[in-house]
Structure formats: C-alpha cells, structure tokens
C-alpha positions in Angstrom: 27.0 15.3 -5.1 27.1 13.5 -8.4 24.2 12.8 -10.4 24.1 9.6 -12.0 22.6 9.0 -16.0 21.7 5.9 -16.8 22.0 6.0 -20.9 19.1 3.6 -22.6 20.8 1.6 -25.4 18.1 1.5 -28.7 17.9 -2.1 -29.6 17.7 -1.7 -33.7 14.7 -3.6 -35.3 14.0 -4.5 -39.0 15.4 -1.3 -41.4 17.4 0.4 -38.1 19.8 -2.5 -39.0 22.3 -0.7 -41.5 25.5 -2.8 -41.5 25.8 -5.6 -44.0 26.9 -8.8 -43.6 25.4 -9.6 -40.2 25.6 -12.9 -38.4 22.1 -14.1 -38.2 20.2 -16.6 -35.8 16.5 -18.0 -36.7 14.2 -18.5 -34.5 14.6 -22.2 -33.5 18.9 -20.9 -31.9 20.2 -22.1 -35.2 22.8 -20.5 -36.5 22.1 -19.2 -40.3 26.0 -18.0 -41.0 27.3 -14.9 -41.9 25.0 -13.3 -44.8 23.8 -9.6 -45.7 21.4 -7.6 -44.4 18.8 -7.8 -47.0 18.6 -11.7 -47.5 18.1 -11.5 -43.4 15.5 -9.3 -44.0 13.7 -11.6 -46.0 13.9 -14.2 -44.1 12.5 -12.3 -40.9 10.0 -11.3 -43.0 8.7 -14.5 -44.5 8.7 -16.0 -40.7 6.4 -13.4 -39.9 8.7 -11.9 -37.3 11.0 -8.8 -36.6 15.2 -9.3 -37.1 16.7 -8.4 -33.7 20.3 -6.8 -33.2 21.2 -9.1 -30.2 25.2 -8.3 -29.9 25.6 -4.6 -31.5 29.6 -4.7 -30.7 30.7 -8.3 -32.1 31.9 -8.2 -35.2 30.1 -8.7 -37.6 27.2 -7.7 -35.4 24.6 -10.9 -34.3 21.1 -10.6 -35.4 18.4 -13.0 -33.7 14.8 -13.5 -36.3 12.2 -13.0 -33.4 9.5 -11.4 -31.7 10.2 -8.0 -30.6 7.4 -7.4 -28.8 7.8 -10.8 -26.9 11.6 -9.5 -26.7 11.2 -6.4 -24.8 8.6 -8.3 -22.4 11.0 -10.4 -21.4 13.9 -7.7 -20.9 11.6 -5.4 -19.1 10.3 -8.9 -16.8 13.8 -9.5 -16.2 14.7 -5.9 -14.8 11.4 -5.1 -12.6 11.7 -8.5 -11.4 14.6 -9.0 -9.3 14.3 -7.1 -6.3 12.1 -7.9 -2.8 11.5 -5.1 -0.5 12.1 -5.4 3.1 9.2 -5.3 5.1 8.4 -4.7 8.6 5.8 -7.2 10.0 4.7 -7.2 13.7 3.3 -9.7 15.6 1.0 -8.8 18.9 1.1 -11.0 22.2 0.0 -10.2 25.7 0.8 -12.1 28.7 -1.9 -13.9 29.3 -1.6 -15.0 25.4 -3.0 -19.2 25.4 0.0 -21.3 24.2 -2.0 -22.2 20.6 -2.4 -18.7 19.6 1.1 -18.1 20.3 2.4 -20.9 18.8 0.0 -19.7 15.6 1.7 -16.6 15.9 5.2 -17.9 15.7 4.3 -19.6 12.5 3.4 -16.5 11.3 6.4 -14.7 12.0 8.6 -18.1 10.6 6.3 -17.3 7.6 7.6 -13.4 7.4 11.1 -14.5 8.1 11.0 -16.9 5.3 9.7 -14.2 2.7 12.6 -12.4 4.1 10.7 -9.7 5.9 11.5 -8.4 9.3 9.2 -9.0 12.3 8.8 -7.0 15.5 7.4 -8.7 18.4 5.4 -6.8 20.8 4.1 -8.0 24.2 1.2 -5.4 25.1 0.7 -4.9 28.8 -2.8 -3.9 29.9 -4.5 -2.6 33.5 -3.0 -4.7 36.1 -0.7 -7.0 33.6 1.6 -4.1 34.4 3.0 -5.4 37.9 3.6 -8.5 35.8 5.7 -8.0 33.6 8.2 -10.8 34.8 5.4 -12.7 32.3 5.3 -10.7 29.6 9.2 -11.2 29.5 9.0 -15.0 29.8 6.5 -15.0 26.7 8.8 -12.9 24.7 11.5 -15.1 25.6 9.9 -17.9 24.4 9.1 -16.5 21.6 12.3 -15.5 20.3 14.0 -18.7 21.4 11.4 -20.4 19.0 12.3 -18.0 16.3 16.0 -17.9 16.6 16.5 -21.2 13.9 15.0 -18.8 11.6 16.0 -14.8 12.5 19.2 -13.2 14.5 17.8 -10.7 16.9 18.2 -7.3 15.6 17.0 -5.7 18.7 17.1 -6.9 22.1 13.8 -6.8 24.1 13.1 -3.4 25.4 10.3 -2.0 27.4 9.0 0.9 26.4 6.1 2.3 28.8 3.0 -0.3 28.6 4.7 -2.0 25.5 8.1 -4.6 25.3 9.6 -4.9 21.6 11.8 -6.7 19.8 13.1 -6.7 16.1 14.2 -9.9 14.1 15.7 -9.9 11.0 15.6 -13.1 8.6 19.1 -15.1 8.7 
C-alpha cells in the first residue's frame, strides 16, 4: 500500500520575496513591467496591501499587489467547494397511497434527483395489504415510470418481507 503526501506549496508574501527584478501586477490586472523587488515593495506598501508571488516558476517570477487575506479566502473557497456528496434519500408509499400525495412524493424525489442524490422508493405493506401486493407493485411501477425522465434504475423492485424497494440514481 502506498501512502500518498500531498506537499503544501508556501505562497511568499511581502519580505519572503527574495529575488529581484520581479514582474509585478497592481491591483486593478495592470501590468507594472519588470522592476526590483524593493520599488514593488513600495508600491504594495503605499496601496495599503501585501505583494503576492502568483507564478513562483516563470521567469522572472510574477508578483500580484493584493490582499492576502482576501487571497487565501478565495483559494481555500475554491478547494472546499467543489465537491457534492452523494446522498441516499428515500421516499415512503403504501398501497393505498391517494394519487396527490404520491404525485407530491414524486416531486420530491425529481427534487433529490436533481440535487444529484439517490432515492430509494419503498412501498410498505401493512396487516392485510399483504395479499395485495399486486397493488403495491402497480404503485411502484408508476412511480418509477414517472421518475425514469429524471433517474436510471439502479435497482430493480424487490420485495423484501413486508417491504418492496427500489434504488434510482440521478441520470
């Protein structure tokens, strides 16, 4: 098994900055040329902000007069950010379900799908809505009919014991 290191590149600020000449941008995106360290130091300084290394590798090295705090807010925004976990949503029905509240429960689930969360569908059987069950499959037909614009079946309709499921995943 390999263990993986992500290494954490410093982003030099202000003094870290060592090399000399740097190309420097303002704070408007205009380009200020190629000048030394010191001079863009000044500058920063007189702005009220922080000189940013931006492009450590280029040559000569690109330096950005900004916020740093504002700067790292933004980075960190971007990285946590970009990722949506899966969820599992469920959605309850019985056979003798009205056809509003099913239909309110199908917007539900279209809802879930959309968000790109999966959603099992259960039709509960109670007492006597056991001999039925014929019913309970016709509503969870209709269900997933009504759903299948939106999800591919990831499981089939099973019964298990006083319960029938099925699992949809977003398309």
């Amino acid at each position: 098994m390999r263990v993986l290191t992500i290494e954490r590149i410093q982003t030099r600020v202000n003094s870290q900055i060592r090399i000399s000449p740097i190309r420097v941008i303002d704070q408007e995106g205009a380009q200020l040329g190629v000048i030394t360290t010191d001079e863009a130091l000044n500058r920063a300084r007189d702005a009220g902000l922080d000189l940013v290394e931006v492009a450590p590798n280029e040559k000569p090295p690109v330096c950005r007069i900004m916020d740093f705090g504002k700067y790292k807010y933004e980075k960190s925004k971007k990285v946590g950010g970009q990722s949506h976990q899966t969820k599992t949503k469920e959605i309850r029905l019985r056979p003798k379900t009205g056809e509003h509240d099913i239909n309110v429960k199908v917007n539900q689930a279209i809802n879930f799908l959309k968000h790109k969360d999966k959603v099992q569908v259960m039709v509960i059987f109670h007492g006597r809505e056991m001999a039925h069950i014929d019913e309970g499959r016709r509503v969870m037909e209709n269900v997933l009919k009504t759903l299948s614009e939106y999800a591919k079946i990831e499981q089939q309709p099973l019964q298990q014991g006083k319960r029938m499921l099925a699992m949809l995943a977003p398309k």
